[in-house]
Kinemage of the C-alpha trace (Angstrom):
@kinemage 1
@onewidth
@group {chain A} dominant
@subgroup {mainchain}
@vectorlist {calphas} color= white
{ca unk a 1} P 17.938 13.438 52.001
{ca unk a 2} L 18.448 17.571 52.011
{ca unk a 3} L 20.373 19.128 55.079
{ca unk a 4} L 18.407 22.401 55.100
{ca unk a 5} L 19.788 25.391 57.133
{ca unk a 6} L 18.022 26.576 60.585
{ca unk a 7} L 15.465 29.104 58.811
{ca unk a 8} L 14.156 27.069 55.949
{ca unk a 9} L 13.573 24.623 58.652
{ca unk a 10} L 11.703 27.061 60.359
{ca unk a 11} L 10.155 27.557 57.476
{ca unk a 12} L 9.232 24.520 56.093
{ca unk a 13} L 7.703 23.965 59.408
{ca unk a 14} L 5.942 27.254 60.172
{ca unk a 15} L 5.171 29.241 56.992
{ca unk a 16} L 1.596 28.160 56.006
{ca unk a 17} L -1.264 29.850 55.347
{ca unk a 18} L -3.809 29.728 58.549
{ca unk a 19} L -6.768 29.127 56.612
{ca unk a 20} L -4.634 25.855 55.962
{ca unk a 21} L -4.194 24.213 59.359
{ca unk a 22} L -3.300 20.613 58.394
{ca unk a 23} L -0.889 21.563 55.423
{ca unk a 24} L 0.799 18.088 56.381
{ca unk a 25} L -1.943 16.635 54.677
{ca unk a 26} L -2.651 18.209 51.339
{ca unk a 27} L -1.524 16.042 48.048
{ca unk a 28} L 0.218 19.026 46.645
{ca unk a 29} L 2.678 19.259 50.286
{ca unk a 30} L 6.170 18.202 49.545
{ca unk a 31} L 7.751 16.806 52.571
{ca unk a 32} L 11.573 17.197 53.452
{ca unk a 33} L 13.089 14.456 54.570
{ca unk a 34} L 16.607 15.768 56.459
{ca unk a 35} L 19.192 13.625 58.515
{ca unk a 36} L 18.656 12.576 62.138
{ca unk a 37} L 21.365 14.804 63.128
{ca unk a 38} L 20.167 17.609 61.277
{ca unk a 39} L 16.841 17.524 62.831
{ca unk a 40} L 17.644 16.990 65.893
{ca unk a 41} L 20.539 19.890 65.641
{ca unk a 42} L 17.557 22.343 64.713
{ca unk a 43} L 15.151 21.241 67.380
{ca unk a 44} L 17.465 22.170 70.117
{ca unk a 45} L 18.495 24.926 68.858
{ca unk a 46} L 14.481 25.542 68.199
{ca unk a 47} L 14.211 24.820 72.066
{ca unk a 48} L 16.864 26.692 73.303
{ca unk a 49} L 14.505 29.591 72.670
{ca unk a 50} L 11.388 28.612 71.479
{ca unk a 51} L 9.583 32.128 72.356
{ca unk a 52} L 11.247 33.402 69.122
{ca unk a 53} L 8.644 31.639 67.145
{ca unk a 54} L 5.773 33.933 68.653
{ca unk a 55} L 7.687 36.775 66.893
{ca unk a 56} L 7.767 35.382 63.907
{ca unk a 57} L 4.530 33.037 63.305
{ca unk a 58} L 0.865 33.581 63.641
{ca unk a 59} L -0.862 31.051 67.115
{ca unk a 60} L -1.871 28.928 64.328
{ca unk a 61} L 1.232 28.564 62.671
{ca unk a 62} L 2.980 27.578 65.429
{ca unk a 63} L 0.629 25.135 66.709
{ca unk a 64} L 0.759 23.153 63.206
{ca unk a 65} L 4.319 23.136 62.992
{ca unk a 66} L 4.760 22.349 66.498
{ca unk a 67} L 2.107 18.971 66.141
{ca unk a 68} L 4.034 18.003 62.512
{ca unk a 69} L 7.158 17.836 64.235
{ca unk a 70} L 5.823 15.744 67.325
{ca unk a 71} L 2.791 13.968 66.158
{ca unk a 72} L 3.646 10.686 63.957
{ca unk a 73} L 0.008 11.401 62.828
{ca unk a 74} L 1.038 14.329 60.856
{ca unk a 75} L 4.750 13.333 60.443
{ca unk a 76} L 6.410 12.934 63.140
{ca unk a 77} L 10.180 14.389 62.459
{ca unk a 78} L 10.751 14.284 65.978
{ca unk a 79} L 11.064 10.764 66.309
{ca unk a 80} L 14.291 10.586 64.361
{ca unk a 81} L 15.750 11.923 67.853
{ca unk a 82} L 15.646 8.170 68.957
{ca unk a 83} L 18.064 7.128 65.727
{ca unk a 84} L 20.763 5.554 66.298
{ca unk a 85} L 23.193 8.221 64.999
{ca unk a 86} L 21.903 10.464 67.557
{ca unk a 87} L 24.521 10.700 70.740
{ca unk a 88} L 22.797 9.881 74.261
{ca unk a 89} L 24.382 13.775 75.459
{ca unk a 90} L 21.983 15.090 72.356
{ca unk a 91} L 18.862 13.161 73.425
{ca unk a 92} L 19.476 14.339 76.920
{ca unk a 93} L 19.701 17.608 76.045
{ca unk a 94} L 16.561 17.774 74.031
{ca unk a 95} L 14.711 16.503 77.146
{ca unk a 96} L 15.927 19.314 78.991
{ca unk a 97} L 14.947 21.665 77.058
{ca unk a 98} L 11.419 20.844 75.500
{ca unk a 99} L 9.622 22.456 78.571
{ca unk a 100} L 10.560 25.534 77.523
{ca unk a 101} L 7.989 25.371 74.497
{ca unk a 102} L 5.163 25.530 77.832
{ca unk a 103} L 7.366 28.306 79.750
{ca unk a 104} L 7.708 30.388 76.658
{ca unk a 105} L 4.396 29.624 74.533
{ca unk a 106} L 1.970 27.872 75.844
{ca unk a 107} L 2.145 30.001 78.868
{ca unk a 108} L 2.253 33.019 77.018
{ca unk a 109} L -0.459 32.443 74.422
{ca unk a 110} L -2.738 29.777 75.522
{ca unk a 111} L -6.394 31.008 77.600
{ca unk a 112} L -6.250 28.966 80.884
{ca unk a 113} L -9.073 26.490 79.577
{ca unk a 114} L -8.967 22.925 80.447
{ca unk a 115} L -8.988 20.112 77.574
{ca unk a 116} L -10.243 17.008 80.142
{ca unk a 117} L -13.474 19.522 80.652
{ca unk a 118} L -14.233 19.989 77.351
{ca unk a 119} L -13.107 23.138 76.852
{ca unk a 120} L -12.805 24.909 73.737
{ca unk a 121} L -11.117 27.958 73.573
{ca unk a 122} L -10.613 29.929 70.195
{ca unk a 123} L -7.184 29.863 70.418
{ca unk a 124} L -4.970 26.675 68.261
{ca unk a 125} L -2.545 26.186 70.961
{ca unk a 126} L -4.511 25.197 73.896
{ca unk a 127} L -5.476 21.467 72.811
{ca unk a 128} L -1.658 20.773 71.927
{ca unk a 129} L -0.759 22.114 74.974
{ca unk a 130} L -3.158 19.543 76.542
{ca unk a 131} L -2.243 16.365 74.259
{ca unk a 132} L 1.336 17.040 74.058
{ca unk a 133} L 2.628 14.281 76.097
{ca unk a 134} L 0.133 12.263 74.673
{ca unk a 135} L 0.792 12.161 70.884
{ca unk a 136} L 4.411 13.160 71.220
{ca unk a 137} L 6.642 10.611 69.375
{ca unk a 138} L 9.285 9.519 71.655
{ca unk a 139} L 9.253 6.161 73.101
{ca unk a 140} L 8.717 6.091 76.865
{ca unk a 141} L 10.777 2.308 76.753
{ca unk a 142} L 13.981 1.452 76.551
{ca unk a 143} L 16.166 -0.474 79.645
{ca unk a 144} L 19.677 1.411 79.113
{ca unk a 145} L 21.035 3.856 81.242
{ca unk a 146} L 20.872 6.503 78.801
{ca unk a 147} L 17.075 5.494 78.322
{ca unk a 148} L 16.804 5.941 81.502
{ca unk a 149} L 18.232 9.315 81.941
{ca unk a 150} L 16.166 10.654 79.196
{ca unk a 151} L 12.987 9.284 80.901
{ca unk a 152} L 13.902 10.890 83.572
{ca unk a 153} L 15.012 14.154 82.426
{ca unk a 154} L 11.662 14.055 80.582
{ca unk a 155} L 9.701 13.461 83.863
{ca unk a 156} L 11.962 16.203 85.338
{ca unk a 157} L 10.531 18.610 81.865
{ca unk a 158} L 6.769 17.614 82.541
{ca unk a 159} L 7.704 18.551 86.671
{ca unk a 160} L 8.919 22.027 86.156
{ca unk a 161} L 6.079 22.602 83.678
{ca unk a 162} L 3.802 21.322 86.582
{ca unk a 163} L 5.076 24.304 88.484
{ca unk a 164} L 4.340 27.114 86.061
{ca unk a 165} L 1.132 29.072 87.592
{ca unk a 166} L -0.841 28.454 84.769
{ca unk a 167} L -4.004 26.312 84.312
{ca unk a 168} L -3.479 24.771 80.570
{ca unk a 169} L 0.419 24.564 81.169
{ca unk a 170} L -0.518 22.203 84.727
{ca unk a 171} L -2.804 20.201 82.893
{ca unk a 172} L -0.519 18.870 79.903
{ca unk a 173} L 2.080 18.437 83.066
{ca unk a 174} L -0.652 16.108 84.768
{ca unk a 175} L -1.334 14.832 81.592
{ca unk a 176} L 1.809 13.749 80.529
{ca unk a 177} L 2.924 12.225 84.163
{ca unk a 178} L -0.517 10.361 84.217
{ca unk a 179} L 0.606 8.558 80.812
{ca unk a 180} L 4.283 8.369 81.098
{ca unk a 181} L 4.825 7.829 84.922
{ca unk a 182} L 5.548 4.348 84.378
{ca unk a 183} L 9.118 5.559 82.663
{ca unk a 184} L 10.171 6.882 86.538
{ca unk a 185} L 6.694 6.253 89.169
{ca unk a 186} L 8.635 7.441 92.313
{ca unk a 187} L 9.231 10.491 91.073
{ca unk a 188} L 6.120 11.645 88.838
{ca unk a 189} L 4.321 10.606 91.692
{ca unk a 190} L 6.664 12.701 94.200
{ca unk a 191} L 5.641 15.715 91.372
{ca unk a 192} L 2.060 15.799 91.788
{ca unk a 193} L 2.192 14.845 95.652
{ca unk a 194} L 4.217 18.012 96.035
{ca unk a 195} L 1.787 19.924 93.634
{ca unk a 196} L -1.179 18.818 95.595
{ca unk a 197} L 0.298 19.831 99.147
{ca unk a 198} L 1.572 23.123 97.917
{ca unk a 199} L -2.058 24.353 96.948
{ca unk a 200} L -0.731 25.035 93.251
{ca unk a 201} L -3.936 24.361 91.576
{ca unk a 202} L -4.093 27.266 89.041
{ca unk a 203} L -8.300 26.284 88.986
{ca unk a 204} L -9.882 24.144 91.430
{ca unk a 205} L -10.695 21.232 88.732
{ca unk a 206} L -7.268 20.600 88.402
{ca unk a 207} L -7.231 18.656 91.940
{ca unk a 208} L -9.019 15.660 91.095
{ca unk a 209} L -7.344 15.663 87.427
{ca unk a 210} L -3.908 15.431 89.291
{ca unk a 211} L -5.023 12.631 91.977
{ca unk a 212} L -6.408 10.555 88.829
{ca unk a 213} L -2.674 11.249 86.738
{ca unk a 214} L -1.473 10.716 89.811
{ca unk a 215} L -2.887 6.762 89.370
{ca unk a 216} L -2.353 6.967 85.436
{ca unk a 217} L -6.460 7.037 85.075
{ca unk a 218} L -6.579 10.259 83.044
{ca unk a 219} L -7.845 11.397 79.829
């Protein structure tokens, strides 16, 4: 197991080649396998300001890096946040910070197309904007009262992102409360009632996609 510093971290995540998309899946890859405490040391200090990355990496870049670390299709680090070495104030913390990656990049660089529609745009970010609630690798179970507070700080991420004025950004927010309402259903269903009766559809389309989340029927 290597402890690797903050940058090669960033690196080992970020610094491909774009014409190389899924890296996490060539033979020749080496993958890093670091402590749970490590990891989850550099992803909030990764969300603390996650706009840095835009500086740094290419759209494509980040959008690989950003679905290896949450996807446990492409690895998955992320999930080591649920280890049991991992304090309850840590896990909390990363809850209440991972909307920032829609604040600060996904609002920023993705084109205000709609994934439930079919929408492609040329641009890597938008469909992990859309599917990041889905194929994120945290585990919306758990009875505890810290597993409870970290659902709900999580329901409280997917709210504020609900509130950015963006189209893309609202629909991974509707996304993610249509899947994991069922970790806190008074409240993501408080979220979208509000959303509704404010008018903050940033397109039209996005009214019947939030009364279906609002019933977990979504795509």
């Amino acid at each position: 197991m290597t402890e690797l510093s903050y940058d090669d971290w960033l690196i080992h995540l970020f610094d491909h080649p774009d014409n190389q998309p899924e890296w996490y899946f060539s033979l020749d890859h080496k993958f890093i396998e670091v402590s749970p405490s490590c990891l989850v040391g550099h992803v909030l200090r990764l969300f603390e300001a996650p706009a840095l990355l835009i500086t740094r990496f290419s759209d494509q870049q980040i959008a690989s890096g950003l679905k290896y670390l949450i996807d446990n299709g492409c690895g998955g680090d992320l999930r080591l946040s649920g280890h049991s070495s991992v304090s309850d104030e840590a896990r909390l913390a990363l809850a209440e910070r991972i909307d920032r990656v829609y604040a600060q990049i996904f609002a920023a660089r993705c084109t205000p197309a709609l994934g439930h529609l079919s929408e492609v745009p040329d641009q890597p970010l938008n469909m992990l904007c859309y599917m990041w609630w889905d194929i994120i690798c945290l585990d919306p179970t758990g009875s505890t009262k810290a597993d409870r507070l970290f659902h709900e700080a999580l329901i409280e991420a997917m709210g504020r992102s609900l509130a950015l004025p963006h189209a893309a950004c609202q629909e991974g927010a509707l996304h993610g409360l249509g899947h994991w309402g069922d970790a806190a259903p008074t409240r993501a269903e408080a979220l979208i009632d509000a959303y509704l009766a404010e008018n903050r559809a940033a397109r039209p389309e996005l009214v019947a996609y939030a009364k279906a989340a609002r019933g977990g029927c979504i795509l």
